[in-house]
ROROFI-6875 format. One line per field, with one value per residue: residue number from 1; residue in one letter; x, y, z of N, C-alpha, C in turn. Coordinates in nm, 4 decimals. Last residue first. Example, Ala and Ser with C-alpha at 12.3 -4.5 7.8 and 13.67 -1.06 7.14 Angstrom:
i 2_1;
aa S_A;
nu 1.2850_1.3190;
nv -0.2250_-0.5690;
nw 0.7080_0.7800;
cau 1.3670_1.2300;
cav -0.1060_-0.4500;
caw 0.7140_0.7800;
cu 1.2900_1.3200;
cv 0.0030_-0.3300;
cw 0.7870_0.7800;
end
This chain:
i 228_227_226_225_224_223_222_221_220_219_218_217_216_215_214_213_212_211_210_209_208_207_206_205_204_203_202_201_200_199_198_197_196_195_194_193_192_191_190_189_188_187_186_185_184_183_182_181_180_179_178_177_176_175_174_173_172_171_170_169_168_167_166_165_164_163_162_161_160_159_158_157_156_155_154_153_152_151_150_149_148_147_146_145_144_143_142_141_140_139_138_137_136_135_134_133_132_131_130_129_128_127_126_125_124_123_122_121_120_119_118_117_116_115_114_113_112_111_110_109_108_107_106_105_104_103_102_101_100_99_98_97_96_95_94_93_92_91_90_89_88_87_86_85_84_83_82_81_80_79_78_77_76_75_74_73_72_71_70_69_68_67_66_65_64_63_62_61_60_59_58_57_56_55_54_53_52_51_50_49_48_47_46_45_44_43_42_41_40_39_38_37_36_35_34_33_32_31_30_29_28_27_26_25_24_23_22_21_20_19_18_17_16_15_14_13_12_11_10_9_8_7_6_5_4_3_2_1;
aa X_X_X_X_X_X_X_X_X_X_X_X_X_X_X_X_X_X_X_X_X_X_X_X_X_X_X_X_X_X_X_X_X_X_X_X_X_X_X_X_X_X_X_X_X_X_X_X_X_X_X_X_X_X_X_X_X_X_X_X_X_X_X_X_X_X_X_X_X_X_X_X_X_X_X_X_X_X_X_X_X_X_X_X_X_X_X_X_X_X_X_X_X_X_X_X_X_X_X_X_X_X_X_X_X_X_X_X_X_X_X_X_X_X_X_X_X_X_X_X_X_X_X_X_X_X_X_X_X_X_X_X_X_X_X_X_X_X_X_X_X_X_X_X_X_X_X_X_X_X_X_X_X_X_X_X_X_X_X_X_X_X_X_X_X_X_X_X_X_X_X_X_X_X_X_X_X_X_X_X_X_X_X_X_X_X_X_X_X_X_X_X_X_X_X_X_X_X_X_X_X_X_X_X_X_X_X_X_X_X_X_X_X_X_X_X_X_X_X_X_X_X_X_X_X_X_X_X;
nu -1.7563_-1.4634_-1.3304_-1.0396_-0.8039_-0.6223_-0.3706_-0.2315_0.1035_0.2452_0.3734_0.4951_0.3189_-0.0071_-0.2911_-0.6047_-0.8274_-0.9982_-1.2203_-1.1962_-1.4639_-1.4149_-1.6614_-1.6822_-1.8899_-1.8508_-1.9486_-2.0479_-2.0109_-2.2286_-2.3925_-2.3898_-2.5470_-2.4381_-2.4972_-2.5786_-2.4593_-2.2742_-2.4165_-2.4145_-2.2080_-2.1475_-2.1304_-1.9015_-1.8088_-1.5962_-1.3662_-1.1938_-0.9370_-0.6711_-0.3515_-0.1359_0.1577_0.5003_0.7100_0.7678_0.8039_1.0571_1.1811_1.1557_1.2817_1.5372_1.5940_1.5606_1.7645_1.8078_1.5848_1.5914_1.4244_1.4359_1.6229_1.9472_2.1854_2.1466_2.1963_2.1704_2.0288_1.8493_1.8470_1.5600_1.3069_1.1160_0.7546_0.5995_0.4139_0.2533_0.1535_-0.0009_-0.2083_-0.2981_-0.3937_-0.6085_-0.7496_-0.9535_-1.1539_-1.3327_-1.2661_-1.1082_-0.7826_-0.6462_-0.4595_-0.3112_-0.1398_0.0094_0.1353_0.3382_0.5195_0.6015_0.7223_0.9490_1.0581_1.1398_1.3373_1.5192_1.5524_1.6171_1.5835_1.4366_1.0584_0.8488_0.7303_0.6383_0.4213_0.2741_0.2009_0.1054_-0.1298_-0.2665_-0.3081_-0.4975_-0.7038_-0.7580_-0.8183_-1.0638_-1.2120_-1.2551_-1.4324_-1.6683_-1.7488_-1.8772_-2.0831_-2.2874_-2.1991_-2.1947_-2.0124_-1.7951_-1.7733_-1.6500_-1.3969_-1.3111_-1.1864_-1.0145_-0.8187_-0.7722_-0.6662_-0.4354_-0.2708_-0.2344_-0.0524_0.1374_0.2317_0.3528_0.5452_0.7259_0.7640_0.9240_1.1378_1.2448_1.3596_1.5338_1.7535_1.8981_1.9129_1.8605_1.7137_1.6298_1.3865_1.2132_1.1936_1.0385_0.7958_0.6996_0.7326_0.5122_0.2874_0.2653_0.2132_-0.0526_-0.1484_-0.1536_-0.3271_-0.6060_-0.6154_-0.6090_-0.8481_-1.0387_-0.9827_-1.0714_-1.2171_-1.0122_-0.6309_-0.3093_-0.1115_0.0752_0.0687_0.1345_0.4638_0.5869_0.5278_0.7457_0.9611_0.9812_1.0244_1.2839_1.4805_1.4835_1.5455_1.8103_1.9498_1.9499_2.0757_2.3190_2.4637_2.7690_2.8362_2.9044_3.0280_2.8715;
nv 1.0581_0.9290_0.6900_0.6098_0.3352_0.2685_0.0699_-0.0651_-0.1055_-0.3160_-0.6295_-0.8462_-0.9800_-1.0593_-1.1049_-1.2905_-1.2055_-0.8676_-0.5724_-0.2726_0.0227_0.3643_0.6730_1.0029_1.2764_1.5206_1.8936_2.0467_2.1082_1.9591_1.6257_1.2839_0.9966_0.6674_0.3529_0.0933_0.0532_0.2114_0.2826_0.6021_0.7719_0.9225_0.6416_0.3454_0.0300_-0.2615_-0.4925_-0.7318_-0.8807_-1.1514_-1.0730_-1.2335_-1.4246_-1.2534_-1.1537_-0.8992_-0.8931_-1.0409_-0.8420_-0.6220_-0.7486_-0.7777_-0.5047_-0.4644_-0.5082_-0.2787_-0.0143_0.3155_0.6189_0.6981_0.7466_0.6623_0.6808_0.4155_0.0640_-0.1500_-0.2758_-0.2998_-0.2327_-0.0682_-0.2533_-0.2585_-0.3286_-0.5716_-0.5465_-0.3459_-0.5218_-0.7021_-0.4606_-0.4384_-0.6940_-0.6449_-0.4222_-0.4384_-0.5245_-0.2950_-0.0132_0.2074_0.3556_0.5610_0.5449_0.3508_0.4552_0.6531_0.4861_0.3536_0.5856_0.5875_0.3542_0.4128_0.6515_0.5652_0.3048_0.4438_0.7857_1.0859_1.2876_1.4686_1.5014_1.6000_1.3824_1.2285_1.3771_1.3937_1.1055_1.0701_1.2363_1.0108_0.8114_0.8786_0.9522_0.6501_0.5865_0.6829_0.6373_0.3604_0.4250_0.5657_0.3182_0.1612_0.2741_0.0699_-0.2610_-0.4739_-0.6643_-0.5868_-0.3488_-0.4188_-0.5754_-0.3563_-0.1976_-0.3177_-0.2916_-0.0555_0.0080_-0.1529_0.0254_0.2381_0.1018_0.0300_0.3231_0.3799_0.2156_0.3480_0.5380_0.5006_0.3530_0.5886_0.6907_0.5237_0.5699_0.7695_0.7186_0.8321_0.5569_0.3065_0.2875_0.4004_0.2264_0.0237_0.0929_0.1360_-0.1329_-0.1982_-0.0804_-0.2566_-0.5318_-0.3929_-0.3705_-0.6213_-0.7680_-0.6334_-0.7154_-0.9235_-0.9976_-0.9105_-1.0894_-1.3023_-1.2619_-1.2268_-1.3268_-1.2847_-1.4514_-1.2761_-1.1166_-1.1878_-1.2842_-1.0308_-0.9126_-1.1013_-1.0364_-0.8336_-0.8850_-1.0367_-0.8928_-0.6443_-0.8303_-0.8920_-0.6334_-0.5832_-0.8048_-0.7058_-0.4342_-0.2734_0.0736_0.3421_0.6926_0.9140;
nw -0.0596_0.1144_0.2564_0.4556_0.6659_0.9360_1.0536_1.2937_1.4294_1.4965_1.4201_1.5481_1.6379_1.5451_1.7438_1.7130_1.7137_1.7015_1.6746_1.7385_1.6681_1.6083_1.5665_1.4870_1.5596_1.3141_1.2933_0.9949_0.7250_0.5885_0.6749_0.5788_0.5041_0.5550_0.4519_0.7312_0.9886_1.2239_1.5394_1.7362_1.7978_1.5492_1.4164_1.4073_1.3103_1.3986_1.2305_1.2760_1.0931_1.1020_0.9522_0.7074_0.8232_0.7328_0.6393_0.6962_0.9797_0.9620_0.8871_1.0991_1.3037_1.1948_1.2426_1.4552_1.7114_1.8266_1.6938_1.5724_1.4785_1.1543_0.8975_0.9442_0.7586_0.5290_0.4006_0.1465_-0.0843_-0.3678_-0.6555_-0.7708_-0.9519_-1.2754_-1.2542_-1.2298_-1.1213_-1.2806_-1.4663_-1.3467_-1.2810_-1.5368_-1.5970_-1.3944_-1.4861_-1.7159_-1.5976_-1.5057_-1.6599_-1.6746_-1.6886_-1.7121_-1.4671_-1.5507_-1.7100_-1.5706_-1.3970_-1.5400_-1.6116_-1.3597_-1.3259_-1.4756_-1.3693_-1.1293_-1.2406_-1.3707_-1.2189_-1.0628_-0.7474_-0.7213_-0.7722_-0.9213_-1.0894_-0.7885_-0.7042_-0.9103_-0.8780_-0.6847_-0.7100_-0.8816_-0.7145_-0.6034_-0.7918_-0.8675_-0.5913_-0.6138_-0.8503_-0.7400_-0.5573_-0.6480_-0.7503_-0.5642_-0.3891_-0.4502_-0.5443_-0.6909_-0.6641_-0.8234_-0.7509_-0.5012_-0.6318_-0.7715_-0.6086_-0.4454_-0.6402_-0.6401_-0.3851_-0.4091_-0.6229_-0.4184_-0.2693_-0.4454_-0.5240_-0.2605_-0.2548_-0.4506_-0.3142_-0.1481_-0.2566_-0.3437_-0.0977_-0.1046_-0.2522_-0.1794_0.1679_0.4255_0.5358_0.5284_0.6971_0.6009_0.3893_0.5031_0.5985_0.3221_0.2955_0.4874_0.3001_0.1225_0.2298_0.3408_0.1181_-0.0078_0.1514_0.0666_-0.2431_-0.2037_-0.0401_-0.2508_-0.5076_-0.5633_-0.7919_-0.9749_-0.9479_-1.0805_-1.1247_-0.8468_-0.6560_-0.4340_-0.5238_-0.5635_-0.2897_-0.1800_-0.3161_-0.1750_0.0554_0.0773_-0.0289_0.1616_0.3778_0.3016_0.2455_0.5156_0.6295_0.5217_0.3892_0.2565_0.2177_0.0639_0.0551_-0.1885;
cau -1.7743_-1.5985_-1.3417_-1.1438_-0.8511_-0.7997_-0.4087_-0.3620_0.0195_0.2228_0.2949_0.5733_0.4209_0.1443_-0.1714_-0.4396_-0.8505_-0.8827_-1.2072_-1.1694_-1.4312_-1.3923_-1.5980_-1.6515_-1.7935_-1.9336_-1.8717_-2.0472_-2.0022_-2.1363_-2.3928_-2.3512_-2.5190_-2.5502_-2.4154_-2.5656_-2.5064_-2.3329_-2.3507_-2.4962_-2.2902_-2.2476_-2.1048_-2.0221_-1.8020_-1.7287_-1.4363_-1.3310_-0.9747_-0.8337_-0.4379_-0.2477_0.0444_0.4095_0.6350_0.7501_0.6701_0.9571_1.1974_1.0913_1.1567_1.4390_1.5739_1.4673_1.6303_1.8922_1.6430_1.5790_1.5335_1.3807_1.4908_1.7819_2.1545_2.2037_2.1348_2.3246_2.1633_1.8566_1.8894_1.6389_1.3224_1.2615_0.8728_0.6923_0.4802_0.3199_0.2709_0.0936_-0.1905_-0.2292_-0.3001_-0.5020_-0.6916_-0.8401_-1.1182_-1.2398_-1.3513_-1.2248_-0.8227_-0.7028_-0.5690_-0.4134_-0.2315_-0.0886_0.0390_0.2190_0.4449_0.4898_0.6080_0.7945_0.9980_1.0384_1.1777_1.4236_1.5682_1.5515_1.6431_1.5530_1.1894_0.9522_0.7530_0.7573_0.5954_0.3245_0.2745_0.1841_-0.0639_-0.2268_-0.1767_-0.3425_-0.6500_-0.6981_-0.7345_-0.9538_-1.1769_-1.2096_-1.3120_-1.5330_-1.7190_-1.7847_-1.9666_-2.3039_-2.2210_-2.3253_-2.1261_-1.9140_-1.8286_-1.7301_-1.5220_-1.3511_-1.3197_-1.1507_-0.8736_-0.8249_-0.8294_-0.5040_-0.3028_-0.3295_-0.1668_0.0637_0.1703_0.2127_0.4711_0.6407_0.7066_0.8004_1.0410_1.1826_1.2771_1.4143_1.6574_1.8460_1.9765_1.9273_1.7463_1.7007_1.5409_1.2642_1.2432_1.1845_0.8898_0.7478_0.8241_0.6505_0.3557_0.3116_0.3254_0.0226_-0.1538_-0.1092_-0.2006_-0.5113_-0.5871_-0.5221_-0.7948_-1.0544_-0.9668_-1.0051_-1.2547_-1.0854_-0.8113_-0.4618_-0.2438_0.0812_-0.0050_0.0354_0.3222_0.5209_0.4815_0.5409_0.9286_0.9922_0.9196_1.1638_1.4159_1.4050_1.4388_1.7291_1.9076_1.9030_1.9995_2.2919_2.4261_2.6802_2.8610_2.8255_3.0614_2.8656;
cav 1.1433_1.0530_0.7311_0.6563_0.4842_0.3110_0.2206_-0.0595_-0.0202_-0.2285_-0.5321_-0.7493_-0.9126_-1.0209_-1.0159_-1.2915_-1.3284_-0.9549_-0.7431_-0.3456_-0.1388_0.2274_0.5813_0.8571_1.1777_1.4755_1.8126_1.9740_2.2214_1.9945_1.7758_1.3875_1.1304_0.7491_0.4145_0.1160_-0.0439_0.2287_0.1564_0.5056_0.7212_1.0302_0.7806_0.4301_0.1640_-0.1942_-0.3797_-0.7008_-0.8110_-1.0983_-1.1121_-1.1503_-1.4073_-1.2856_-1.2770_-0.9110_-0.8955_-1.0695_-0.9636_-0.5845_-0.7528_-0.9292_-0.5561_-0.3786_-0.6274_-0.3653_-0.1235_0.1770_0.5384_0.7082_0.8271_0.6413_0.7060_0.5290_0.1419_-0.0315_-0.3779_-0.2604_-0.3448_-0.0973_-0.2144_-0.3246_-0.2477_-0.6352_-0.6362_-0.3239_-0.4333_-0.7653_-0.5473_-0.3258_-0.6292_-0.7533_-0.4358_-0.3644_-0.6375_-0.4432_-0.1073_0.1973_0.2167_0.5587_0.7058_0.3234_0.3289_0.6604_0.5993_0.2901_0.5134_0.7258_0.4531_0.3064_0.6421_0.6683_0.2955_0.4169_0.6161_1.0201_1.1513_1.5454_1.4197_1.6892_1.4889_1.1708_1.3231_1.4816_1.1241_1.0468_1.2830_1.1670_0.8153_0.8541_1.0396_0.7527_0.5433_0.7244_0.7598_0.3774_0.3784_0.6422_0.4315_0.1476_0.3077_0.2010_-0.1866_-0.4107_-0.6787_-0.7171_-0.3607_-0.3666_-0.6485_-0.4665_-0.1522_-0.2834_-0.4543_-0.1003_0.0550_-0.1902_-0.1017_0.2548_0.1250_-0.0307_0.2282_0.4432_0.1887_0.1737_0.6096_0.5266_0.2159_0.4912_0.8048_0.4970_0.4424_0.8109_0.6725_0.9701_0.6748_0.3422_0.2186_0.4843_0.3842_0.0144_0.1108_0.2511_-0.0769_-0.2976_-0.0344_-0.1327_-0.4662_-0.4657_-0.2448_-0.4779_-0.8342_-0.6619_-0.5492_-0.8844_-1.0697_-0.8207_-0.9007_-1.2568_-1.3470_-1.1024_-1.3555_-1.2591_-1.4849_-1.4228_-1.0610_-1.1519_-1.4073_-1.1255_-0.8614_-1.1123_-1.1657_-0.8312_-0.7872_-1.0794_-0.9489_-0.6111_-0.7862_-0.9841_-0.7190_-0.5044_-0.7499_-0.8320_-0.4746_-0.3849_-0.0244_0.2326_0.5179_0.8662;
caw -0.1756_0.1112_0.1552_0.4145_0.5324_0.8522_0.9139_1.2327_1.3834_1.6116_1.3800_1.4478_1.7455_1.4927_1.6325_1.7160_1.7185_1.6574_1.7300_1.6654_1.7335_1.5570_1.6691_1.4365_1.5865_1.3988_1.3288_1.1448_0.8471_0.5566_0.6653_0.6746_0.4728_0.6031_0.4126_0.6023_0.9636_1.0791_1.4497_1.6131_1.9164_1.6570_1.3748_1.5117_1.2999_1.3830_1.2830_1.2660_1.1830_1.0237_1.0495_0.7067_0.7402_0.8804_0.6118_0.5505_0.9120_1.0266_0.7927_0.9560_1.3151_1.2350_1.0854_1.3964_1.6526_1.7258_1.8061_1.5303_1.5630_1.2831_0.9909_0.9423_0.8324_0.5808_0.4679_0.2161_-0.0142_-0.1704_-0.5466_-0.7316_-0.8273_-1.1710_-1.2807_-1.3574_-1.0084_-1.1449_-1.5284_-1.3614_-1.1394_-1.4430_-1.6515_-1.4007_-1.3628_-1.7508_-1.6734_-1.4397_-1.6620_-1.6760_-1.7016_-1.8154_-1.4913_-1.4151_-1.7521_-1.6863_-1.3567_-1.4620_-1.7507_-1.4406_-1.2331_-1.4903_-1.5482_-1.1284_-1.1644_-1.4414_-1.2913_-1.1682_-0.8412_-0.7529_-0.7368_-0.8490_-1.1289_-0.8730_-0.6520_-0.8754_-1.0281_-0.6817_-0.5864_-0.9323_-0.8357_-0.5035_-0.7022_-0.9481_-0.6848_-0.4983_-0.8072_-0.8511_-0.5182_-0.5351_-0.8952_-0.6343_-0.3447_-0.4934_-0.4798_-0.7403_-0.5486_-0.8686_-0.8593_-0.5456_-0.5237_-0.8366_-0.6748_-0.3371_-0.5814_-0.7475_-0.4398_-0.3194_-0.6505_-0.5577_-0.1836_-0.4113_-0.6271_-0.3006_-0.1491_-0.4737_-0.4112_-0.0912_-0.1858_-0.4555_-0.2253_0.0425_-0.3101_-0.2715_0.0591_0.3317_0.6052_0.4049_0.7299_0.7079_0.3387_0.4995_0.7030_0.3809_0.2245_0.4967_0.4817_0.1163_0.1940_0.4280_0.1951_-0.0878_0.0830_0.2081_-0.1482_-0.2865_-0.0040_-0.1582_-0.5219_-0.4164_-0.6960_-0.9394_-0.9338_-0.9951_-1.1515_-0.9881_-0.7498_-0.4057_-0.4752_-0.7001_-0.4658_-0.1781_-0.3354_-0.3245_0.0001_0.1233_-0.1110_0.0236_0.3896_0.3026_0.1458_0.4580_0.6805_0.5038_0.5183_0.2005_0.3068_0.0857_0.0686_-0.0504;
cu -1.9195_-1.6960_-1.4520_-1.1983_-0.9754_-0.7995_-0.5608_-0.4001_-0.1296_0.1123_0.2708_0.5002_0.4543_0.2131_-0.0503_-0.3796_-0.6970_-0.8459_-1.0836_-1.1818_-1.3642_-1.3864_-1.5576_-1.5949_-1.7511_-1.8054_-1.9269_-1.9578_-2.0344_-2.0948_-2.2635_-2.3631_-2.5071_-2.4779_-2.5025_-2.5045_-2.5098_-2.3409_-2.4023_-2.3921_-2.3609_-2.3001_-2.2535_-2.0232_-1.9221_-1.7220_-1.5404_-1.3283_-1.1304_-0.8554_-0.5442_-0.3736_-0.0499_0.2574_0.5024_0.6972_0.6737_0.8379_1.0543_1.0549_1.1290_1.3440_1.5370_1.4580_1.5278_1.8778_1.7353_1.6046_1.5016_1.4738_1.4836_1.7210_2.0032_2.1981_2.2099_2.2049_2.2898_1.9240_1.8981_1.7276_1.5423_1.2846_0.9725_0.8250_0.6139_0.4279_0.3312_0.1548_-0.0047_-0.1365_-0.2376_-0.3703_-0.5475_-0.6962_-0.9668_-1.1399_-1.2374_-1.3235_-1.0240_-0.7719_-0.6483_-0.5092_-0.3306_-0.1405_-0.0805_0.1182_0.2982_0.4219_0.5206_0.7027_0.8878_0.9588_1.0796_1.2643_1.4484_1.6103_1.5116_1.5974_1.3436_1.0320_0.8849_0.8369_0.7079_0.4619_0.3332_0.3063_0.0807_-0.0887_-0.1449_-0.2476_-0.5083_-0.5988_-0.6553_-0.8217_-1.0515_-1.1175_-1.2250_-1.4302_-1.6303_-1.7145_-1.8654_-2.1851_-2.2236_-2.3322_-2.2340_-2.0265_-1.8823_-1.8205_-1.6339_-1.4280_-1.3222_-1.2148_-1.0319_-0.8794_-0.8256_-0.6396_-0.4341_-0.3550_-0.2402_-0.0228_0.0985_0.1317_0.3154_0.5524_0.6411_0.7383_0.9602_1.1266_1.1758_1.3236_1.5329_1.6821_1.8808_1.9578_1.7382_1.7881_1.6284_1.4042_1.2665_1.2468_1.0598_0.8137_0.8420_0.7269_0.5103_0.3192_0.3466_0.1826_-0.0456_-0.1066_-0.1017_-0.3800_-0.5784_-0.4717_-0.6498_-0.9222_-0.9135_-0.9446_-1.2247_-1.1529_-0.8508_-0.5762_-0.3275_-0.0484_0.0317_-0.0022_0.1721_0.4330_0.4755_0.5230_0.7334_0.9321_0.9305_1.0024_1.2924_1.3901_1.3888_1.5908_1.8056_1.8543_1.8890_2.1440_2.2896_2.6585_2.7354_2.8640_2.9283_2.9068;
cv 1.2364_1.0713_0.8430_0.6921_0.5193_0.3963_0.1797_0.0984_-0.0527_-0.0888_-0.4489_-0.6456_-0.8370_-0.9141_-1.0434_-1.1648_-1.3274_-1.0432_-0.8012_-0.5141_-0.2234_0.1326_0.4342_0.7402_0.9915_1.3357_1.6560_1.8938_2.1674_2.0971_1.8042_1.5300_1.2302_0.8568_0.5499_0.3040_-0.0509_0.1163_0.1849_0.4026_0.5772_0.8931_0.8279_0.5813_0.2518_-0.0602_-0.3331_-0.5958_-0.7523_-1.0343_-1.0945_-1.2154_-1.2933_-1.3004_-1.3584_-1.0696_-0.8680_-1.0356_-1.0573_-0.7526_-0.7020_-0.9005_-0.7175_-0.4851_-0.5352_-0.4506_-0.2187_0.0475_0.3675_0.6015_0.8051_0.6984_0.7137_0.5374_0.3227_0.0012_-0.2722_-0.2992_-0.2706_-0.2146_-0.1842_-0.2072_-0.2893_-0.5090_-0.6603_-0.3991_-0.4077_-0.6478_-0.5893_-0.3858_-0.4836_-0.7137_-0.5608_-0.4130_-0.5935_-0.5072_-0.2425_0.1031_0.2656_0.3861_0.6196_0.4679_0.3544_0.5471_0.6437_0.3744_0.4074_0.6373_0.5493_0.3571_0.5484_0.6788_0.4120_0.3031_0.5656_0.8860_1.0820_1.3607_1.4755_1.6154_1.6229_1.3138_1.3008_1.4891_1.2951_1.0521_1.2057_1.2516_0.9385_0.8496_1.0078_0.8908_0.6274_0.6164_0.7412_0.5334_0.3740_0.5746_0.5449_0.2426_0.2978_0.2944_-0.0237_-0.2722_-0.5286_-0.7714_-0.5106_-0.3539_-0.5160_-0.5270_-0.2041_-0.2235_-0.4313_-0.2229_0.0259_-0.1537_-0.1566_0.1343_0.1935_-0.0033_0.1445_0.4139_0.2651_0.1501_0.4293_0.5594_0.3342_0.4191_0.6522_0.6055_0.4470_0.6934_0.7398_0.8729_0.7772_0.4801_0.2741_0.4115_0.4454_0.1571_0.1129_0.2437_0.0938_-0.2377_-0.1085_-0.0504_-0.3082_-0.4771_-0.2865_-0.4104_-0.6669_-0.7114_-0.5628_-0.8089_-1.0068_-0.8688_-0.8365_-1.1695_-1.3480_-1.1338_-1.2761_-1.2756_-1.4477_-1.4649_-1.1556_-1.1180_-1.3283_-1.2424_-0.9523_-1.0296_-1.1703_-0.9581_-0.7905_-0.9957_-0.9939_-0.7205_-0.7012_-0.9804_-0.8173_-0.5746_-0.6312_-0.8181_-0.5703_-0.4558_-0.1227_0.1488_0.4394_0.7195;
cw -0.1855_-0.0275_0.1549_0.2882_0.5405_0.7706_0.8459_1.1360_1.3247_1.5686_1.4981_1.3998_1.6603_1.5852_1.6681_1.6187_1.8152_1.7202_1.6350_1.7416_1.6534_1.6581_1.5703_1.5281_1.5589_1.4414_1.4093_1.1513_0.9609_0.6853_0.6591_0.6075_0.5751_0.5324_0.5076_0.5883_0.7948_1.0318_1.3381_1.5356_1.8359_1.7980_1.4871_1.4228_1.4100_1.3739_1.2738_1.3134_1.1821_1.1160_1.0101_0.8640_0.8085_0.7399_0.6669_0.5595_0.7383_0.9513_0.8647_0.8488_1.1646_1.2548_1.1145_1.2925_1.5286_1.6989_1.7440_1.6435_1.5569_1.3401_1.1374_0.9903_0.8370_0.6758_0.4777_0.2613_0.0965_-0.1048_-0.4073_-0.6057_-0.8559_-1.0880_-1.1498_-1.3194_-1.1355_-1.1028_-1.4038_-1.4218_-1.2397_-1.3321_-1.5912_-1.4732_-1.3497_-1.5799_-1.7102_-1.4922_-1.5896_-1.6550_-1.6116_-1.7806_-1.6276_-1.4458_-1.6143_-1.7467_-1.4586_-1.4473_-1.6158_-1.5461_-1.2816_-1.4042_-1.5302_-1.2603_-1.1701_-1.3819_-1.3179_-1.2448_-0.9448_-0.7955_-0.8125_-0.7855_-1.0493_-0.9743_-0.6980_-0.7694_-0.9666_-0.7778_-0.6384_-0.8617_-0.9199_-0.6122_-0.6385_-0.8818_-0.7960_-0.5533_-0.6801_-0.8578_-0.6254_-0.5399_-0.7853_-0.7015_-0.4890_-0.4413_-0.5490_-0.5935_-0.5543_-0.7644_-0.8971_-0.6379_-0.5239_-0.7561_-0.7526_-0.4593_-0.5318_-0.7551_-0.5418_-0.3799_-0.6019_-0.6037_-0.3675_-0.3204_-0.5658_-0.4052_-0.1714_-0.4183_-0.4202_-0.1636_-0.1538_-0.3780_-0.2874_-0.0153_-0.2346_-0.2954_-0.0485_0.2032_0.4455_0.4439_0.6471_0.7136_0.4220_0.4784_0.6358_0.5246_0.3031_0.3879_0.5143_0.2134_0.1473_0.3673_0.2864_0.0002_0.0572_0.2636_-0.0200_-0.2383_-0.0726_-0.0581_-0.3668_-0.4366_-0.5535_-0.8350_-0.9029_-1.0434_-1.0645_-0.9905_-0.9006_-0.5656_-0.5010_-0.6341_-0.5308_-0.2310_-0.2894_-0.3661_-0.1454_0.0913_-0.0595_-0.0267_0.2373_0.3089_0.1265_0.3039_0.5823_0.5046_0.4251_0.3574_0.2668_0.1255_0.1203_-0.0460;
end
């Protein structure tokens, strides 16, 4: 397929490329939690790009990066855990493991194979075998070490695009981290501490969000979960 070299497109993988290596030079376990908000936030800013990427083979690879670093993320959130003696910790660890299982099975049936999907796997299996905090950093710096392909051609794109798309993507590849407050409700009730639900009901989860200032460039908010 002819490739065509779009400016636009370059400027925004390096700009994501470039906060991978800020968010993760000498990480501190200290701002673990500050890491993994860093991490989720670019790894949404790659899966928007893979929509930009459209049919290119490479928009395969920014969504497969994009799922390293949301695994990255619960490994941040189960270090602040673990040093706040919380009783959650040992799920988050687990949901971690889990996203990189899911993701090693991606990769496994991918019709393109380089040598990002290889590091990816070789990553996968360090992160399944890592146990203890101290193991993380060194995970953290093998991540920000596997080579990316160059990103420099768009396709045809997923989704529809404005012709301000790619100022807005470069945009929020730089934009700083908003702070957001949320409150939770289950059945009507502010969860204040952890509660236990029955199996076979249904019940209702309400979110409050408080935010100071948002980012024009942002239009989405992603709540995970965790169960166990």
């Amino acid at each position: 397929m002819a490739r065509r070299f779009d400016r636009d497109t370059l400027k925004y993988a390096i700009a994501l490329r470039s906060r991978v290596l800020t968010s993760l030079h000498k990480f501190d376990a200290k701002h673990a939690g500050q890491t993994a908000s860093e991490l989720d936030i670019i790894a949404n800013g790659y899966r928007d790009f893979a929509g930009q990427l459209g049919e290119l083979g490479e928009a395969e690879t920014a969504e497969y990066f994009a799922d390293a670093l949301g695994s990255a993320s619960y490994l941040c959130r189960w270090i602040v855990a673990t040093l706040g003696a919380s009783s959650d910790a040992q799920s988050l660890l687990e949901a971690a493991r889990a996203r990189c299982l899911v993701l090693q099975e991606r990769l496994n049936g991918s019709s393109h194979i380089g040598e990002a999907h290889s590091a990816l796997n070789l990553w996968i299996e360090s992160i399944l075998a890592v146990n203890n905090i101290t193991q993380v950093s060194s995970a953290l710096d093998s991540l920000k070490r596997i080579q990316l392909p160059v990103f420099y051609s768009r396709g045809n794109s997923k989704k529809q695009s404005s012709p301000s798309a790619s100022a807005s993507l470069e945009t929020r590849a730089t934009v700083k981290s908003p702070v957001v407050k949320l409150m939770f409700s289950l059945d009507g009730q502010i969860l204040a501490t952890p509660q236990a639900i029955r199996s076979g009901m249904q019940h209702d989860l309400t979110i409050d969000m408080t935010v100071a200032a948002w980012p024009d460039s942002f239009d989405v908010l992603q709540v995970d979960y965790l169960s166990t």
